[in-house]
mmCIF file of the N, C-alpha and C atoms, coordinates in Angstrom:
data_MODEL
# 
_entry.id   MODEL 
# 
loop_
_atom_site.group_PDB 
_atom_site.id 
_atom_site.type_symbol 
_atom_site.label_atom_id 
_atom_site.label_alt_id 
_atom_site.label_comp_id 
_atom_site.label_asym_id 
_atom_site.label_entity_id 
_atom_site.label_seq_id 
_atom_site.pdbx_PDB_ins_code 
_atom_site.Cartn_x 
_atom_site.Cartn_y 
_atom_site.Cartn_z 
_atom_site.occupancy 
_atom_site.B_iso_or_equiv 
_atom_site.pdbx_formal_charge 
_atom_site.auth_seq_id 
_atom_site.auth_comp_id 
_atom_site.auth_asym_id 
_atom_site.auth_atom_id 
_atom_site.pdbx_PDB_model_num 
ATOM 1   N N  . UNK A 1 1  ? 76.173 56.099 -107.756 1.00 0.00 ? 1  UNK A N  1 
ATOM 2   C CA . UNK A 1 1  ? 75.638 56.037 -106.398 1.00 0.00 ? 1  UNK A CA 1 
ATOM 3   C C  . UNK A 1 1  ? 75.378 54.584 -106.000 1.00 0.00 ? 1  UNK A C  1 
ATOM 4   N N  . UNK A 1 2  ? 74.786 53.777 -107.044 1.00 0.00 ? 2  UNK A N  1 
ATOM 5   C CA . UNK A 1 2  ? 74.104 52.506 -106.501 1.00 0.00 ? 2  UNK A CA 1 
ATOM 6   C C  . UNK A 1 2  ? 75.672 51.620 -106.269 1.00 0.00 ? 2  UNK A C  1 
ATOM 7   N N  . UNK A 1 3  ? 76.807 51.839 -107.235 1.00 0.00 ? 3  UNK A N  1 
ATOM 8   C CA . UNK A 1 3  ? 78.013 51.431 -107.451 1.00 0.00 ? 3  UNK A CA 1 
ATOM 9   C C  . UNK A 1 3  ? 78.762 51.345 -105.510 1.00 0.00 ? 3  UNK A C  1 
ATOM 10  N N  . UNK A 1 4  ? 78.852 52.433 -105.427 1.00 0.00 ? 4  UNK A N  1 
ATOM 11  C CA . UNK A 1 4  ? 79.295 52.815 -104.154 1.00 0.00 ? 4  UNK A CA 1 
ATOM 12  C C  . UNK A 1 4  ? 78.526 52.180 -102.616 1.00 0.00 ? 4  UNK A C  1 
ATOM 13  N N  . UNK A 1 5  ? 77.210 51.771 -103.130 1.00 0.00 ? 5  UNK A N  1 
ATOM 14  C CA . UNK A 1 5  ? 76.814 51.094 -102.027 1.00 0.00 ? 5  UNK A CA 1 
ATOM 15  C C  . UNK A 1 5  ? 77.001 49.636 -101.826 1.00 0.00 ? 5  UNK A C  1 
ATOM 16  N N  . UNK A 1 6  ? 77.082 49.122 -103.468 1.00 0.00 ? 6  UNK A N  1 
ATOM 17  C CA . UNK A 1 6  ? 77.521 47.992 -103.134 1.00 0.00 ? 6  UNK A CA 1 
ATOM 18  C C  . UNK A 1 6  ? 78.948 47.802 -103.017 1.00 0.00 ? 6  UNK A C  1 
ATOM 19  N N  . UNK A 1 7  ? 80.045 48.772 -103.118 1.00 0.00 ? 7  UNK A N  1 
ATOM 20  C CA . UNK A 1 7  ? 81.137 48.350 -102.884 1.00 0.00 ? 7  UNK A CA 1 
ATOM 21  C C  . UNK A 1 7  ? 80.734 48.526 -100.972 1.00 0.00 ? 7  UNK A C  1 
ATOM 22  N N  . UNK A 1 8  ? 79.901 49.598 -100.312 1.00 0.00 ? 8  UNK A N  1 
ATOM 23  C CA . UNK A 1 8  ? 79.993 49.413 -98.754  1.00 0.00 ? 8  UNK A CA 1 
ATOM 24  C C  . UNK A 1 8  ? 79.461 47.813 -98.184  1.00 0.00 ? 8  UNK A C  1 
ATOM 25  N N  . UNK A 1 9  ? 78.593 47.755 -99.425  1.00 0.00 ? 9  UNK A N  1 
ATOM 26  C CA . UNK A 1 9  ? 77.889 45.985 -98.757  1.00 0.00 ? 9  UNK A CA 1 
ATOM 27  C C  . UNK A 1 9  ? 79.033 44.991 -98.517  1.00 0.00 ? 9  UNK A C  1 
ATOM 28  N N  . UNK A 1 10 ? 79.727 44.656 -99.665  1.00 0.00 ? 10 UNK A N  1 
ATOM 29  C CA . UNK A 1 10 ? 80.723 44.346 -99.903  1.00 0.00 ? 10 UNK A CA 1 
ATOM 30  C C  . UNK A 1 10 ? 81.744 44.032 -98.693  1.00 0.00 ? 10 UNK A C  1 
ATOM 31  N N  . UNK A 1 11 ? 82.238 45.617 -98.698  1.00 0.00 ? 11 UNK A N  1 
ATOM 32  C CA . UNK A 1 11 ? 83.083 45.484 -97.625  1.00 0.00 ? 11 UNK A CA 1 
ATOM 33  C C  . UNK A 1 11 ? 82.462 45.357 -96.380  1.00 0.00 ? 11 UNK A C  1 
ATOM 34  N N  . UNK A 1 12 ? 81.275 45.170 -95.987  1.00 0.00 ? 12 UNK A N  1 
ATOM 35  C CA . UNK A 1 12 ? 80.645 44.827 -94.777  1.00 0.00 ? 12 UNK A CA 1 
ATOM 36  C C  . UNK A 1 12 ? 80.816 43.052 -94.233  1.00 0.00 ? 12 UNK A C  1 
ATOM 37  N N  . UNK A 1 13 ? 80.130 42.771 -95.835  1.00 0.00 ? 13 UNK A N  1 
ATOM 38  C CA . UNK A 1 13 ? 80.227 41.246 -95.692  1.00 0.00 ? 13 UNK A CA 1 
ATOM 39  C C  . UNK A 1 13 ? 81.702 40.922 -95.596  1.00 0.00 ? 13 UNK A C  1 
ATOM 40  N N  . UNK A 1 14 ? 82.564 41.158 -96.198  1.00 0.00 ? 14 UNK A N  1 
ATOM 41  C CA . UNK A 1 14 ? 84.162 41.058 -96.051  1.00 0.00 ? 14 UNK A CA 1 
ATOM 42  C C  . UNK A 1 14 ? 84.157 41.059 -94.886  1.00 0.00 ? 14 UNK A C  1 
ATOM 43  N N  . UNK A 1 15 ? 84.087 41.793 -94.181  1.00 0.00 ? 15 UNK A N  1 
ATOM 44  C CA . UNK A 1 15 ? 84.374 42.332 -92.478  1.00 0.00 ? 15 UNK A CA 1 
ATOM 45  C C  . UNK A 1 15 ? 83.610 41.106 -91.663  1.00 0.00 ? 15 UNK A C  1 
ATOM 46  N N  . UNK A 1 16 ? 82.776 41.029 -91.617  1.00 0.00 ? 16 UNK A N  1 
ATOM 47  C CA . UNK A 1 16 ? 81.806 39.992 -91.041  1.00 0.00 ? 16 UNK A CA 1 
ATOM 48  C C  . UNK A 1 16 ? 82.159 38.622 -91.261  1.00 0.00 ? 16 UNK A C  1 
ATOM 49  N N  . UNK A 1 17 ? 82.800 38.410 -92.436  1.00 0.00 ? 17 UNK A N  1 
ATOM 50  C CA . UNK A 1 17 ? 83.600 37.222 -92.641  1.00 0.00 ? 17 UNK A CA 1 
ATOM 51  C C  . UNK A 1 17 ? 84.730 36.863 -91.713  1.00 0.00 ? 17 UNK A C  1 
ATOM 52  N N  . UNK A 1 18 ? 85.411 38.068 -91.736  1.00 0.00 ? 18 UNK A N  1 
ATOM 53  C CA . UNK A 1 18 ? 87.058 38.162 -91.362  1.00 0.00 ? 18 UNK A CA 1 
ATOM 54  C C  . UNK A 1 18 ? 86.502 38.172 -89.584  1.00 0.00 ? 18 UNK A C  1 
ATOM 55  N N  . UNK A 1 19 ? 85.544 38.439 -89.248  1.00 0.00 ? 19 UNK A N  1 
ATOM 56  C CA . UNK A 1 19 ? 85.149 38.633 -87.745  1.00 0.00 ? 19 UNK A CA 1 
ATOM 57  C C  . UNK A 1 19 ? 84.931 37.069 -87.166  1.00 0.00 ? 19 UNK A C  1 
ATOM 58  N N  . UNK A 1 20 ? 84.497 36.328 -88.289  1.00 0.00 ? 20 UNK A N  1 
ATOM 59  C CA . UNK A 1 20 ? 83.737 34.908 -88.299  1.00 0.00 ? 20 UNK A CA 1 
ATOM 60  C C  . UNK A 1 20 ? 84.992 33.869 -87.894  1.00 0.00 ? 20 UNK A C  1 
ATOM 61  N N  . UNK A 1 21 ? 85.550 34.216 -89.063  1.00 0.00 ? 21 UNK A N  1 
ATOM 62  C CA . UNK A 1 21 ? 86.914 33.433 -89.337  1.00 0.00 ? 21 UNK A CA 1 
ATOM 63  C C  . UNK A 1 21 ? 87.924 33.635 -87.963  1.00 0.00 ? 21 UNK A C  1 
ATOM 64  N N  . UNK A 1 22 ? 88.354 34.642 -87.465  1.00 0.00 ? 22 UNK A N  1 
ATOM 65  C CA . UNK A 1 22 ? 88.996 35.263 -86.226  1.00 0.00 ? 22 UNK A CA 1 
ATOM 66  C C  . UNK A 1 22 ? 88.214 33.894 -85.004  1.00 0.00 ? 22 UNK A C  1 
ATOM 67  N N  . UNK A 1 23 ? 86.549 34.497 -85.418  1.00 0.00 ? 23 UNK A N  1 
ATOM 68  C CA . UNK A 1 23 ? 86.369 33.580 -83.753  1.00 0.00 ? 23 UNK A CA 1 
ATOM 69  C C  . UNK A 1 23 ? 86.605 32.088 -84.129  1.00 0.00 ? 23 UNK A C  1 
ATOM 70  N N  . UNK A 1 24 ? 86.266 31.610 -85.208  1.00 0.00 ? 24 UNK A N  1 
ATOM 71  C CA . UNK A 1 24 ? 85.903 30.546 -85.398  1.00 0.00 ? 24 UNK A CA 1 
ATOM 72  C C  . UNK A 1 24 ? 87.428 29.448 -85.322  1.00 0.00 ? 24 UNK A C  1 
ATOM 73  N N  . UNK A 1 25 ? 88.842 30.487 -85.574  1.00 0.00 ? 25 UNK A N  1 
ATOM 74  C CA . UNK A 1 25 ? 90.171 30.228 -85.698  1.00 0.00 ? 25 UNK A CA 1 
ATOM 75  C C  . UNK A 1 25 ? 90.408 30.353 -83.584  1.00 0.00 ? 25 UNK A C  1 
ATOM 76  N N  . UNK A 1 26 ? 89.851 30.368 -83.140  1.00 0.00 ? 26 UNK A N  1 
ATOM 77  C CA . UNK A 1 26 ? 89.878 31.343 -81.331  1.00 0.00 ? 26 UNK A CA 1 
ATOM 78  C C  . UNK A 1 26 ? 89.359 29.714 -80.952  1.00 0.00 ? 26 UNK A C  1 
ATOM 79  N N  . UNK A 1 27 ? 88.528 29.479 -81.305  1.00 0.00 ? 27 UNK A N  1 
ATOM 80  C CA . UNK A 1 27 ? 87.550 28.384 -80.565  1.00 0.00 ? 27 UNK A CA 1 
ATOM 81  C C  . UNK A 1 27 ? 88.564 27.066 -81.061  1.00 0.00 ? 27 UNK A C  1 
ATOM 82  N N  . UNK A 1 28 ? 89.005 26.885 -82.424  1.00 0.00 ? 28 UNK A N  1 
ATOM 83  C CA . UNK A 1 28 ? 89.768 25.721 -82.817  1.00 0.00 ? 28 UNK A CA 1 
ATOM 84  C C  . UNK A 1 28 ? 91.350 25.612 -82.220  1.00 0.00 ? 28 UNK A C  1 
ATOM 85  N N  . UNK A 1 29 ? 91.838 26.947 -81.473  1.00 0.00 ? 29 UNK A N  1 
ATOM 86  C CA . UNK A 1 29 ? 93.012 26.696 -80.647  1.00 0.00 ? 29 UNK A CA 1 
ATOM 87  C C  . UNK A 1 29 ? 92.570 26.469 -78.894  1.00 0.00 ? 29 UNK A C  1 
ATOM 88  N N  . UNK A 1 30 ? 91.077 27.043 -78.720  1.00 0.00 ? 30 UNK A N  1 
ATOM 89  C CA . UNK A 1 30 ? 91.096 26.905 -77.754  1.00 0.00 ? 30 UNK A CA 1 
ATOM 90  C C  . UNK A 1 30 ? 90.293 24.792 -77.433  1.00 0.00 ? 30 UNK A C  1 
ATOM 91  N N  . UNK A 1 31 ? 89.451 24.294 -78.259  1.00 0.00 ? 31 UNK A N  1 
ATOM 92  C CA . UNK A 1 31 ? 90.020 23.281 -77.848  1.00 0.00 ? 31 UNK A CA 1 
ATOM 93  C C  . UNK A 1 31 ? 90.912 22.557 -78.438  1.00 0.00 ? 31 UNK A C  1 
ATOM 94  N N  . UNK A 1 32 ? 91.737 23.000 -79.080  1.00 0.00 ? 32 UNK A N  1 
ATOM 95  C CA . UNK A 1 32 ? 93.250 22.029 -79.690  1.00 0.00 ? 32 UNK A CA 1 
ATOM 96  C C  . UNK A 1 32 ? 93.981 22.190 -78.545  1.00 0.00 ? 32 UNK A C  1 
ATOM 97  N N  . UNK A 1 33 ? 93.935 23.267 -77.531  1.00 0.00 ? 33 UNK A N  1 
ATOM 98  C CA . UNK A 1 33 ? 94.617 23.229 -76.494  1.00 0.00 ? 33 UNK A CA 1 
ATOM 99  C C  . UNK A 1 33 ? 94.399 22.248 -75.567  1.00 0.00 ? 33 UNK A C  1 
ATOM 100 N N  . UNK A 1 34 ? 92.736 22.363 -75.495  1.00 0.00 ? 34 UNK A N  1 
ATOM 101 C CA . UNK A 1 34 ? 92.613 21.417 -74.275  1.00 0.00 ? 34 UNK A CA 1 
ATOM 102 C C  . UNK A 1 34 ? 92.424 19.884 -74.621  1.00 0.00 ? 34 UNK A C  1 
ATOM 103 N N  . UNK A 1 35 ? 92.317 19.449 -76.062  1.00 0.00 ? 35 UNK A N  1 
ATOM 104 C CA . UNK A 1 35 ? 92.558 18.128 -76.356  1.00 0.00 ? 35 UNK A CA 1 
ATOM 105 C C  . UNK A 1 35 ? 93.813 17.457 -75.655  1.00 0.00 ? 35 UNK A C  1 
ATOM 106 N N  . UNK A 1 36 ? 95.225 18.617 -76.188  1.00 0.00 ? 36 UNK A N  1 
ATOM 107 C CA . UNK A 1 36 ? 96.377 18.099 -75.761  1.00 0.00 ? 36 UNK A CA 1 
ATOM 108 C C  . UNK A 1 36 ? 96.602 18.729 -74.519  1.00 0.00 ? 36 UNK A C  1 
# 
């Protein structure tokens, strides 16, 4: 039982990462755009 919750933590923080990374990759094209 305790096994299974930390694999959900896990994949939460995974997710929350991959959400981070997405904006944080959004904001570095949006001003690489407007540099050039």
């Amino acid at each position: 039982m305790k096994a299974d919750w930390m694999k959900a933590e896990v994949t939460s923080w995974i997710v929350i990462l991959l959400c981070f990374l997405a904006w944080a990759v959004d904001i570095a094209i949006i001003y690489g755009g407007n540099v050039q």
